[in-house]
C-alpha positions, 0 to 999 in steps of 0.5 A: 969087211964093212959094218952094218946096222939095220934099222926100221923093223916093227909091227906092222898088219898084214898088206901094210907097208914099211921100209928097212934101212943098212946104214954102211960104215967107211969110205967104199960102200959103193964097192959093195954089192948088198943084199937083205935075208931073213930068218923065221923061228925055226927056218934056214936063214934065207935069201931076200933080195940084193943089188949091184955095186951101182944099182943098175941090177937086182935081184929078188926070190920068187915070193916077194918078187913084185911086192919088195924093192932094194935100192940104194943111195951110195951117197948116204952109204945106206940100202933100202927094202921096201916091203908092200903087201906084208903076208904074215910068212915075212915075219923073220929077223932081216938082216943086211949083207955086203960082198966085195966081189961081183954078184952070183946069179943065184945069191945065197948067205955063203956069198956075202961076208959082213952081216948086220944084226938084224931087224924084228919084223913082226906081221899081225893078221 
């Protein structure tokens, strides 16, 4: 199990950009693969984005492919999403996840076991 802290969320106009931060405790982030939900007021927790251990796969749903990127630095044991093209429906809490194992074809919540505590992202239209 890993510790998790998002950081970065805010108020942003819809079409705006911003970029979330999970900054990983511990000597073995590289171990992890990692992943970003997010949960609208009254809505299922949903899956957003993940990537592999080294970053050479991603893996996005289908409503925010080609508008947010995943990446990460295991140097600085942190996972970045970047958000272009904000639409009101991306506000929601986001949260960070890590498995230790390899990844799914289709990542779901029950697939991940550390979570951060999330991040408001509110967008004005």
């Amino acid at each position: 199990q890993v510790q998790l802290v998002e950081s970065g969320g805010r108020l942003v106009q819809a079409g705006g950009s911003l970029r979330l931060s999970c900054a990983a405790s511990g000597r073995t982030f590289s171990s992890y693969a990692m992943g970003w939900f997010r949960q609208a007021p009254g809505k299922e927790r949903e899956f957003v984005a993940a990537i592999s251990r080294g970053g050479s796969s991603t893996y996005y749903t289908h409503s925010v492919k080609g508008r947010f990127t995943i990446s990460r630095d295991n140097a600085k044991n942190t996972v970045y999403l970047q958000m272009n093209s904000l639409k009101p429906e991306d506000m929601a809490v986001y949260y960070c996840a890590a498995r230790s194992e390899l990844l799914p074809l289709f990542p779901s919540v029950s697939d991940f076991g550390s979570w951060g505590q999330g991040t408001q992202v509110t967008v004005s239209s």
